[in-house]
N, C-alpha and C positions, 0 to 999 in steps of 0.2 A: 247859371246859364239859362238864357231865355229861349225856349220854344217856338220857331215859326210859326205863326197862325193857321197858315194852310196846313199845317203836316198832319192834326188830328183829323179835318174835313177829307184831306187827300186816303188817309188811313179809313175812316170809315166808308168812303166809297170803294174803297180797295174790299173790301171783307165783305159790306152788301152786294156788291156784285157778284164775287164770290160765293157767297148763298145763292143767290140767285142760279148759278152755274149748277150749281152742286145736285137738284133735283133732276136735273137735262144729263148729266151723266150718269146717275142710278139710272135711270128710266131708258137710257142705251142699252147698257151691260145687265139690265135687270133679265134671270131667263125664266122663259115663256117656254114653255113644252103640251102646250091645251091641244094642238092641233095631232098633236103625236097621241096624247093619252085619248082624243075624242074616237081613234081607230082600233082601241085595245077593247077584248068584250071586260077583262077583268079588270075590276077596280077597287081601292081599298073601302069605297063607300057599299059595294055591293058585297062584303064580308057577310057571313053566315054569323048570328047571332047565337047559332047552338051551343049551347055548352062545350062540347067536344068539340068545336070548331073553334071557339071565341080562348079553349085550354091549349091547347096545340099552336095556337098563333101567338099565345105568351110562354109558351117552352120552349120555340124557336127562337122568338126574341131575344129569351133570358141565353140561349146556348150563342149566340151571336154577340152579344154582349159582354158575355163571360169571357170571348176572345179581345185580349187588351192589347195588341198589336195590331188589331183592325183601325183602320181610317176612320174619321168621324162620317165619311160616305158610306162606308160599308155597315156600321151603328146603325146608319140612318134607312135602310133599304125599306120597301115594303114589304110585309108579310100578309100574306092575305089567302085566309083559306075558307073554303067550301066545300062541303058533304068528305072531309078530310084530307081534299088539294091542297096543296101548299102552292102556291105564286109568290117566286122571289121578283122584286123589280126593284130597277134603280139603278144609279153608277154605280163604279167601286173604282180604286185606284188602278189594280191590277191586276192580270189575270188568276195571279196567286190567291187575291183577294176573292174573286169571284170562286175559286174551287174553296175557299175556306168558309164563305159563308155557306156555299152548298152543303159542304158535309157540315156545318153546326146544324143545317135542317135536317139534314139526314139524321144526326145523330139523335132526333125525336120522332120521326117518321121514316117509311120505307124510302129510298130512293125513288121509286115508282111512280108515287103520286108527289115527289118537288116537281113543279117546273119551272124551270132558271133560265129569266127574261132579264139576268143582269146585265148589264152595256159597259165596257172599261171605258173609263173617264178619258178622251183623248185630250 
């Protein structure tokens, strides 16, 4: 059986345009939150490089991690600690989620010094 001529021409105009489309929708949906983090003083670039601080932001990680029922959002949270503050930030799925990664930080420091800037994912 023979192949219309046009249908490979009409086929690859169909899929280059298609590319073409493809960057203009990531670049919609893509999220931006620079305006929201430029208002916080805490940031994960301004972490304490101290030992006891750079130790403590990898025992909360690992106790957060260890939770395998957690979201890959709530995996993902920032930890970021100074002179032995903990700053949680980040989504999580749910509020359940957010007291569970709380007490994983708790469960390496006092409650006193977490502060929990988590936000549930709407």
């Amino acid at each position: 059986m023979k192949m219309p001529r046009t249908l490979p021409s009409k086929f690859a105009v169909t899929v280059f345009a298609g590319c073409l489309a493809l960057p203009l929708v990531h670049a919609q949906n893509a999220p931006d939150n620079t305006r929201q983090n430029k208002n916080e003083s805490v940031h994960a670039d301004r972490q304490s490089n101290a030992k006891s601080d750079v130790q403590i932001t990898a025992n909360v990680r690992k106790a957060i991690m260890a939770d395998k029922d957690l979201s890959t959002y709530a995996h993902n949270v920032k930890v970021i600690t100074k002179d032995g503050q903990v700053t949680l930030k980040g989504p999580v799925q749910s509020e359940e989620e957010k007291d569970k990664v709380f007490a994983a930080a708790t469960s390496v420091v006092d409650s006193g010094k977490v502060v929990n800037q988590l936000t549930v994912k709407q």
